[in-house]
C-alpha positions as CSV (number, residue, x, y, z in Angstrom):
1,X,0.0,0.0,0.0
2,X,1.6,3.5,-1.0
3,X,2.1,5.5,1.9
4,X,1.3,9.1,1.4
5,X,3.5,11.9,2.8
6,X,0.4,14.5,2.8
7,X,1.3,18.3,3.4
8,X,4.4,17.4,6.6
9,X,7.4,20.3,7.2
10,X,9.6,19.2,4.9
11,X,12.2,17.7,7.8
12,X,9.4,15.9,8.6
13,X,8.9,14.2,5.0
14,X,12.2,13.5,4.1
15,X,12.0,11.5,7.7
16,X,9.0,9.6,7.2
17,X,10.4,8.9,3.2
18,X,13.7,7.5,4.7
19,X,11.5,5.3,7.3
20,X,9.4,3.8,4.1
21,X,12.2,3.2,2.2
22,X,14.1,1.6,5.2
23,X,11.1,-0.6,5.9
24,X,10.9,-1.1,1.7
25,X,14.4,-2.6,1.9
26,X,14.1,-5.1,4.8
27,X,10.7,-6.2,3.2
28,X,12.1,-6.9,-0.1
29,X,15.1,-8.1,0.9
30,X,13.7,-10.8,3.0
31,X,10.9,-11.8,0.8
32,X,13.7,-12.0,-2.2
33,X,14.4,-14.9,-0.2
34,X,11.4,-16.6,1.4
35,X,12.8,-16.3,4.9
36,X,11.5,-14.3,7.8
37,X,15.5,-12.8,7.9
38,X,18.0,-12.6,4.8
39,X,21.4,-13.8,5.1
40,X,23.6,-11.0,4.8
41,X,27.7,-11.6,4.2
42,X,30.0,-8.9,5.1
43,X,33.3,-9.5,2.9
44,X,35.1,-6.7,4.5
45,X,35.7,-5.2,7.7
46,X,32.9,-2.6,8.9
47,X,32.5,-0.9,12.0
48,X,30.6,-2.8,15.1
49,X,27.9,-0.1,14.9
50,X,27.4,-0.8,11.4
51,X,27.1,-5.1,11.9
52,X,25.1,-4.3,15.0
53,X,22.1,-2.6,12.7
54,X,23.0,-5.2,10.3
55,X,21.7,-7.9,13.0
56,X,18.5,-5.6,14.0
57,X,16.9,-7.3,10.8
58,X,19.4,-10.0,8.8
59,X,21.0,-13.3,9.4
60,X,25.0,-11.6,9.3
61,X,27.9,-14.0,8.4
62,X,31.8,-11.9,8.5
63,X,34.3,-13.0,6.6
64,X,37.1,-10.4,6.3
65,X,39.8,-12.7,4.6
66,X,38.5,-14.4,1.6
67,X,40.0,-15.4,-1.8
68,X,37.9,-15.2,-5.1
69,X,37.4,-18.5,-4.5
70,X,36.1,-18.6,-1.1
71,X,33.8,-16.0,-2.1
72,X,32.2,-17.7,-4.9
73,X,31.4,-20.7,-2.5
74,X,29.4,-18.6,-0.2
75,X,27.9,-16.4,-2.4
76,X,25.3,-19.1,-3.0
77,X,24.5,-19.2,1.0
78,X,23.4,-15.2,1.1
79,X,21.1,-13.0,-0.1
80,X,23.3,-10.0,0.0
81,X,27.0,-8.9,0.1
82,X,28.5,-6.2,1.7
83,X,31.8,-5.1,-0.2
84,X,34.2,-2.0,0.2
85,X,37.5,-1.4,-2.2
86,X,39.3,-4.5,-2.4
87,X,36.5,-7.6,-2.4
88,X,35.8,-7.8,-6.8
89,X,32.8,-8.9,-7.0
90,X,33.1,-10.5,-11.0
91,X,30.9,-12.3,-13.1
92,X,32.2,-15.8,-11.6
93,X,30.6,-14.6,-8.0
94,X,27.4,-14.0,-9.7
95,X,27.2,-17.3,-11.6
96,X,28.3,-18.9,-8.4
97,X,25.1,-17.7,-6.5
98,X,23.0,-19.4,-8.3
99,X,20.4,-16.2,-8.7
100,X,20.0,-16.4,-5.0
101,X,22.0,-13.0,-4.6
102,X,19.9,-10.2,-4.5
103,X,21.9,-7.2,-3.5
104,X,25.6,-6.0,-3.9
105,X,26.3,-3.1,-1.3
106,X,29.4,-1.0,-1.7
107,X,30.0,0.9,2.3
108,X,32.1,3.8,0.3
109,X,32.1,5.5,-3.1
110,X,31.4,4.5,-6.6
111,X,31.1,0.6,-7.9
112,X,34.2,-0.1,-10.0
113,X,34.7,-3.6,-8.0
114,X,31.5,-4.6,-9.1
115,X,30.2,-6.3,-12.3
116,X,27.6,-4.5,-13.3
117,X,27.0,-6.3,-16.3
118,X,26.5,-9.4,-14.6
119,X,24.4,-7.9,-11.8
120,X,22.3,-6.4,-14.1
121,X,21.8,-9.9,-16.3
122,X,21.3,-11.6,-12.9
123,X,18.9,-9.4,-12.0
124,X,21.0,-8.2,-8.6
125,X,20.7,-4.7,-7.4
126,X,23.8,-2.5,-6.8
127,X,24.3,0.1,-4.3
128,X,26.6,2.3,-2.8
129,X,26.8,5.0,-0.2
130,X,28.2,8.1,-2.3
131,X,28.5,10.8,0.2
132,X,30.0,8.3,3.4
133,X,33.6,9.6,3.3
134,X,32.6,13.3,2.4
135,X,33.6,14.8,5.5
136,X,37.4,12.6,5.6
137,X,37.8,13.5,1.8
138,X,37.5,17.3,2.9
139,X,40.0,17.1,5.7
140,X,42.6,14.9,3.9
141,X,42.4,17.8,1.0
142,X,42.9,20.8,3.8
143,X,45.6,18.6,5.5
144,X,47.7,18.3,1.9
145,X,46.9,22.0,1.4
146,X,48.6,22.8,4.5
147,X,51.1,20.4,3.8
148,X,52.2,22.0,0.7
149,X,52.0,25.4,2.3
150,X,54.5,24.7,4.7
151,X,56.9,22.1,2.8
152,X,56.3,19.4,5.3
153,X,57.4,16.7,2.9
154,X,60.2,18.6,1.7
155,X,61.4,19.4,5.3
156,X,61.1,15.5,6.5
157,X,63.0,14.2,3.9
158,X,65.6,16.8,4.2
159,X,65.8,15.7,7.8
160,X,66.0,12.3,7.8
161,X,69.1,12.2,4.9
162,X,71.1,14.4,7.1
163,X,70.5,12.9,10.1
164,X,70.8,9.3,8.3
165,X,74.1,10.4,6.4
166,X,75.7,12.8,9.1
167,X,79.0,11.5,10.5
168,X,79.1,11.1,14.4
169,X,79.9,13.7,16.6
170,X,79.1,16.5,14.0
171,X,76.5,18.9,15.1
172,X,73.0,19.7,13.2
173,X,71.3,22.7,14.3
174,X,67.2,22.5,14.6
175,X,66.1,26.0,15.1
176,X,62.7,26.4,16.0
177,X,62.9,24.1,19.0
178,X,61.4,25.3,22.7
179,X,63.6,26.7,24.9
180,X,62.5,24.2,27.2
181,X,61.1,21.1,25.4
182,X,58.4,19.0,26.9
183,X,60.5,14.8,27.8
184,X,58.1,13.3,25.1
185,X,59.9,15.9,22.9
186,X,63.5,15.1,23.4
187,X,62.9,11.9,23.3
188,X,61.1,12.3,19.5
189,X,64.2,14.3,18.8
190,X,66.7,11.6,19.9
191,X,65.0,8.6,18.3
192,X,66.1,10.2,15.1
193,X,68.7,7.4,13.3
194,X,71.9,9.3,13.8
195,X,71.1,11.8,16.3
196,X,73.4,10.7,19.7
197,X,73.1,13.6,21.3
198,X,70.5,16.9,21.8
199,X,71.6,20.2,23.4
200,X,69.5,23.2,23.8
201,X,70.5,26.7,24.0
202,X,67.4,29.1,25.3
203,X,69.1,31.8,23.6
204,X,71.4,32.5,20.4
205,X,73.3,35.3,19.4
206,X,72.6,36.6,15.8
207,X,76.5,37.0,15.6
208,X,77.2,33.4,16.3
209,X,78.8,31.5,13.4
């Protein structure tokens, strides 16, 4: 029966379309196979949050550490698999379910490990979760912005082949160091391959050579 959303706040009705569509899902995924739960495989590792929903409505089976062929032998068992980035799920795991297989879900972006040839001749439905690592794509693009700005690669590789290549007892001069350095500090510095020895000066003359 179609479920009208009447004249609702909009909030309101994109809540109540989410709960149908929710409620949609679980319905026909479990009548796709005749059970009162479906059989859902998880091929890669999700977070516990994530299985524990999972388990609110479907029969969950993990298996984090399968080869093509391990997966082709299940595939036959569930009614849907879960997938990320490095599961393929090919035309041989679709033939292998035996047209039980009823939904591919991809937990990230886009769905070039799936077949979607074969899904679509086996009449499996595809779906992913487009906008789930919005927020760590944003920050990972403002972290290598201000990574460029200030030469941090540039300065750590600098680093590490002169401290790697320095001969002992000669001196290397970090300026930009506290004047009095926290222990976890110092003991960053000295872990350094090549560095034996750090010595701080609170203050240095301009005229120093």
């Amino acid at each position: 029966m179609q479920q009208s959303l009447g004249n609702r706040p909009c909030a309101a009705r994109r809540a109540a379309a989410a709960r149908i569509g929710r409620q949609r899902c679980v319905k026909v995924s479990a009548v796709a196979s005749g059970k009162s739960k479906p059989t859902v495989l998880v091929a890669e590792k999700l977070g516990e949050a994530g299985i524990e929903m999972l388990r609110q409505t479907c029969n969950v089976e993990t298996a984090y550490t399968m080869k093509p062929e391990d997966l082709c032998a299940k595939v036959s068992l569930v009614d849907a698999l879960i997938v990320r980035s490095a599961t393929k799920v090919t035309r041989a795991v679709f033939e292998a379910s035996n047209g039980r297989l009823k939904v591919v879900g991809r937990a990230g972006v886009g769905v070039d490990n799936v077949d979607l040839a074969a899904a679509t001749e086996y009449g499996c439905l595809v779906v992913n979760a487009p906008t789930a690592n919005t927020v760590a794509a944003a920050e990972h693009g403002i972290a290598l912005l201000c990574a460029m700005a200030r030469n941090v690669a540039q300065v750590n590789i600098s680093f590490m082949t002169v401290s790697r290549t320095a001969k002992d007892g000669e001196a290397i001069m970090a300026i930009g160091i506290d004047s009095e350095p926290s222990a976890a500090v110092m003991a960053e510095i000295t872990s350094v391959p090549g560095v034996v020895e750090c010595t701080i000066f609170k203050e240095v003359s301009p005229a120093a050579n």
